[in-house]
Each structure stands twice: as C-alpha cells, then as structure tokens.
C-alpha positions as CSV (number, residue, x, y, z in Angstrom):
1,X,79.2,92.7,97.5
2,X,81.1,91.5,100.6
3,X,79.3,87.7,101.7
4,X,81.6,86.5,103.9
5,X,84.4,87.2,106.3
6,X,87.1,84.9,107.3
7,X,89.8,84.8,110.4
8,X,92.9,83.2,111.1
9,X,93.1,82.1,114.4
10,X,96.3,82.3,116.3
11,X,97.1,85.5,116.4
12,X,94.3,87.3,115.6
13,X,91.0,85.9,117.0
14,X,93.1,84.6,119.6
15,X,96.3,86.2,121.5
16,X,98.6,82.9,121.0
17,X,101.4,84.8,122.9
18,X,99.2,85.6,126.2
19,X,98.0,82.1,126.0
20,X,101.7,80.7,125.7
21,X,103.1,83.1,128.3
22,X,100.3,81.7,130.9
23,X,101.0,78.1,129.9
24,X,104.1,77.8,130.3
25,X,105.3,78.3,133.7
26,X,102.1,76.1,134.7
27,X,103.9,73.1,132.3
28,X,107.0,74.4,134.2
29,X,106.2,73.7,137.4
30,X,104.6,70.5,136.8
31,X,108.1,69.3,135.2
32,X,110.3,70.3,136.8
33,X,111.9,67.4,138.0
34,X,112.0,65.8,135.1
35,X,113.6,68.9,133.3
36,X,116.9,68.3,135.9
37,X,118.1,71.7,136.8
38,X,117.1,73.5,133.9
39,X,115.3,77.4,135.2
40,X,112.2,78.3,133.6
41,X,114.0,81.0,132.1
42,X,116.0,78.5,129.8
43,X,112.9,76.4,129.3
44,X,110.8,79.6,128.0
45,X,113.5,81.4,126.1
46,X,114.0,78.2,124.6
47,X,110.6,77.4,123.7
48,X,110.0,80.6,121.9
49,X,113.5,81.1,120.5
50,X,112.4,77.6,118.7
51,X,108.7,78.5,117.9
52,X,109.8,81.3,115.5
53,X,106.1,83.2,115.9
54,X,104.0,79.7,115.8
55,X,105.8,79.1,112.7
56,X,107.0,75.9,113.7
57,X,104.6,72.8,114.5
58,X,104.6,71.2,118.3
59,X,105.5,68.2,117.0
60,X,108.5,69.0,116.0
61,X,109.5,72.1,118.5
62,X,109.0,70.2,121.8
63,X,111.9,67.1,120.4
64,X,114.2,70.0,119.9
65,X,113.5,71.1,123.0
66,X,114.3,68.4,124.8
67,X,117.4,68.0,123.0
68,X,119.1,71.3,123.6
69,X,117.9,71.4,127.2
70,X,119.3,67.9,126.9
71,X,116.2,66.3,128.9
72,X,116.3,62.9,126.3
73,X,113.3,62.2,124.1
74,X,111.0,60.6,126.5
75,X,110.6,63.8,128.3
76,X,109.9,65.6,124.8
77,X,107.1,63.6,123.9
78,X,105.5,63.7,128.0
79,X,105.8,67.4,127.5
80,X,104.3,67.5,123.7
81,X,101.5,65.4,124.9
82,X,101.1,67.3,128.0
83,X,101.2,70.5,125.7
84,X,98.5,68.9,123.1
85,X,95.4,68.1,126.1
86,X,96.2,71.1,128.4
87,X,97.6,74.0,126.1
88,X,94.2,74.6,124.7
89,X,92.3,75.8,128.4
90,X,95.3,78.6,128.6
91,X,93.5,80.1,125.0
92,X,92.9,83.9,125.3
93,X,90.5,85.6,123.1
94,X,92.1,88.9,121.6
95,X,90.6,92.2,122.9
96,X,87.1,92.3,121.1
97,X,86.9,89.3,119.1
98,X,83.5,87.8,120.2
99,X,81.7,91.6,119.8
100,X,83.2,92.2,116.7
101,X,81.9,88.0,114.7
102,X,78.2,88.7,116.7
103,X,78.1,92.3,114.8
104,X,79.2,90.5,111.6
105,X,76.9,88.4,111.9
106,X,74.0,91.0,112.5
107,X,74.9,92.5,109.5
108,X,73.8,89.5,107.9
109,X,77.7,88.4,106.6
110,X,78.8,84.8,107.3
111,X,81.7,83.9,109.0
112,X,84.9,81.4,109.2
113,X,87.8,80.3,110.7
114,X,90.7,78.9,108.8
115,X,93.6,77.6,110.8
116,X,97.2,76.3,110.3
117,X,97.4,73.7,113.0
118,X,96.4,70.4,114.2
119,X,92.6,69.2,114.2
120,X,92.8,68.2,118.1
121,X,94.5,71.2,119.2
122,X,92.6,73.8,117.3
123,X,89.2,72.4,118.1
124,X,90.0,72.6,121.3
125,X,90.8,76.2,121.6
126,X,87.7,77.2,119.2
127,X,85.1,75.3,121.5
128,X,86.9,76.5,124.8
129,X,86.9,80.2,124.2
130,X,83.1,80.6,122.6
131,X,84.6,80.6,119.4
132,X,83.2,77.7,117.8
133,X,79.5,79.3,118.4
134,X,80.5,82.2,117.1
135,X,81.3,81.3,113.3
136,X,79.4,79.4,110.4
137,X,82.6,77.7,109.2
138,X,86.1,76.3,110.7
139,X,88.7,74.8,108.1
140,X,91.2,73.6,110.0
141,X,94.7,72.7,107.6
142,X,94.8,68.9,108.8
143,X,91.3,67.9,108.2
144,X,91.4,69.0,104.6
145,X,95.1,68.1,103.9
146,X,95.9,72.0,103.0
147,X,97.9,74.6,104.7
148,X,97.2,78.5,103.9
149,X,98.8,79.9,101.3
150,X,97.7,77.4,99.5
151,X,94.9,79.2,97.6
152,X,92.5,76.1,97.5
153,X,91.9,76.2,101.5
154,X,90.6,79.9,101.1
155,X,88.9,78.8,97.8
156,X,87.4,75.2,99.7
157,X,86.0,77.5,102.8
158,X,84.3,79.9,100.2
159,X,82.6,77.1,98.3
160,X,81.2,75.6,101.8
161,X,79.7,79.0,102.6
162,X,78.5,79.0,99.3
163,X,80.0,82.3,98.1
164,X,82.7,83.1,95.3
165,X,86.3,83.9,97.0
166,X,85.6,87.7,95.4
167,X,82.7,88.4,97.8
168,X,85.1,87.1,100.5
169,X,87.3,89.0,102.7
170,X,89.7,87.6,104.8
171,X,91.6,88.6,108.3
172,X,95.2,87.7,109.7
173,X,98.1,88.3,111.2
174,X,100.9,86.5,108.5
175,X,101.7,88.3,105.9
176,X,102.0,85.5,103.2
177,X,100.2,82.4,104.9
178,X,97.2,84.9,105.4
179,X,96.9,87.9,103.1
180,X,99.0,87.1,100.6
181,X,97.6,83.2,100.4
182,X,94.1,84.8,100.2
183,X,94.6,87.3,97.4
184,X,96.0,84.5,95.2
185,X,92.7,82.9,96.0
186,X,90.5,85.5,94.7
187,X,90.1,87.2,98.2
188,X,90.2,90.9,99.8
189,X,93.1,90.1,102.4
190,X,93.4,92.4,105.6
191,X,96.8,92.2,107.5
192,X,96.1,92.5,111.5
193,X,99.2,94.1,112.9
194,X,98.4,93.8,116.3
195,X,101.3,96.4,116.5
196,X,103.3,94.2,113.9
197,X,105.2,95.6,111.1
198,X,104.7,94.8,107.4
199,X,107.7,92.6,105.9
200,X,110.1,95.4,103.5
201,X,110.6,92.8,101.3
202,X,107.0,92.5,100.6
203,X,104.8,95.3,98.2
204,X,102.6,97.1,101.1
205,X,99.4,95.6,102.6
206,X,96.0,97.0,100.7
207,X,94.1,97.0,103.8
208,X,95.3,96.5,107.2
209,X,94.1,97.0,110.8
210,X,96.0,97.2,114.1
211,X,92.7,96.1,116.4
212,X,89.9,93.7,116.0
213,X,88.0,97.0,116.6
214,X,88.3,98.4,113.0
215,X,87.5,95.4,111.1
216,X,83.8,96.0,110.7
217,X,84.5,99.6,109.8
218,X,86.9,98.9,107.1
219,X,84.1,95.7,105.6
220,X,81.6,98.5,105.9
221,X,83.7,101.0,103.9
222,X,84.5,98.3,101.4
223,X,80.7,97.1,101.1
C-alpha cells in the first residue's frame, strides 16, 4: 500500500532550465559593466556549459565563471550572491505540478520534497512558487548533512512521514541521485523524462513518466 509520494525539485516540480533562461539575461544586464565586454552569449553559454544539468553547486560554478570570462574573483562572488537572493523569484513551476500534489493529497497520500541544494536557496524557491503549501514534508540535503543517493535521506524523509520506505514512492528527473538513490532505499523510484533519455549504461527505468500528468495514474495503477 502506496503512503507516501516524494519529488525532487529542480527539474521536476520545478522547470530549473525556464527559470535559468529567464534569470539570466536580467543578472546580465544588471552586470554588465562589471563583466567588461563580455556578450551575454559568452556569459550564458558559459554558465550552462559549467552547470553540467545543475550538477554542479553555485558556489563553485559562478568562481569559474569569473575566471574563464576573466572578470577576477570579486565579481564571482557579487554575481553568486546576487544569484543566491534573486535567482529564486525567476522559479517556474513545471506544467501541472500544483494540480497534480492537491490530487495526491485528496487521495489521502502524503507528500515531500527532497532536494539537492542549499537551505537558503531551496526554501526560497518552495515558498515562492506555492510549493511549500503544497507538501507535508521538505528535506532539503544541507539541513540534514545528506545528498540523494545516499539511501538514508529517502530513508530519514520516510520515517518523518511516519511510513516505511516500501509504501513510498518517489519522483525525479536523475537517474542515479533520484531513482536509483531511492530504490537502494527501499523505495518505488519513477524517472521523469521531461523528454530526457535513460542513461545506456544504466539497466532500464521500472517506471517512468514523461509529464507530471501521468504520475497519479501510474500511483493509482501501482496502489
């Protein structure tokens, strides 16, 4: 019996690209002349050539930023901390996310958030879009001094919701930090392609869904 249903967060309950692609030329423009000469096409290629799929932490893209655009340091850190208190009102709910927790939720299945990411940052984004009302439960990988796939963040959000990581099921868009990190917990991990393809080098996804539109669906089927 399926209790509860988890979510990543960038990504899947929130379209991290859409949100980039709108925050950037506004950090752009703002910057300019401290980026000397540099066209926003260098600075956003750059950005995301660095940023390998938000694989790679602010902290540390936004100093090699500023060092292959060769801005010096000072302007790194203006445009990390600028990134850390502005990024967050650029967030962009995917297509259907709000519908899709409130019909969870009237099915009487709890639900969670568990996030890769700094505390500051991720809050943020989660109280700004309507997410934060939307869930029972947001782990977020600083606060608890674990990053997913470490098994024990899936298994600590379980135990807070009060339910056993097999009557969980879990939703994201990364392969390993998300499905595969929750079936070593004990979870039902669903891979949200968003259009994405599956890695070769990895056995096949047991469940997988390419909109937030067929989650409930699938829980139902597997209920």
């Amino acid at each position: 019996m399926i209790e509860v249903v988890m979510f990543d967060l960038d990504e899947t309950l929130i379209d991290r690209r859409a949100a980039l692609e709108a925050f950037l030329p506004d950090q752009f423009k703002r910057f300019r002349d401290q980026l000397q000469g540099v066209t926003f096409q260098t600075f956003e290629a750059t950005f995301f050539a660095l940023e390998k799929e938000g694989l790679v932490d602010k902290q540390k893209l936004y100093p090699r930023l500023a060092a292959m655009l060769g801005v010096g340091s000072r302007c790194g850190d203006r445009l990390l901390s600028d990134f850390q208190t502005r990024y967050p009102h650029f967030a962009r709910l995917s297509i259907g996310a709000l519908e899709m927790l409130s019909a969870l939720r009237a099915r009487g299945l709890k639900t969670a958030i568990i996030s890769n990411g700094h505390t500051g940052v991720q809050s943020a984004k989660i109280e700004i879009t309507g997410l934060k009302d939307a869930v029972d439960l947001v782990v977020i990988s600083e606060d608890v001094g674990l990053r997913k796939p470490d098994p024990r963040i899936f298994q600590l959000a379980a135990e807070r919701l009060g339910a056993t990581p097999a009557r969980c099921i879990f939703v994201g868009d990364n392969p390993e930090a998300d499905v595969l990190g929750a079936e070593a917990s004990g979870m039902t991990g669903i891979f949200y392609s968003a259009g994405c393809s599956w890695p070769d080098t990895l056995p096949s996804p047991k469940y997988s869904v390419e909109t937030l539109v067929e989650v409930l669906p699938l829980i139902e089927a597997l209920a």
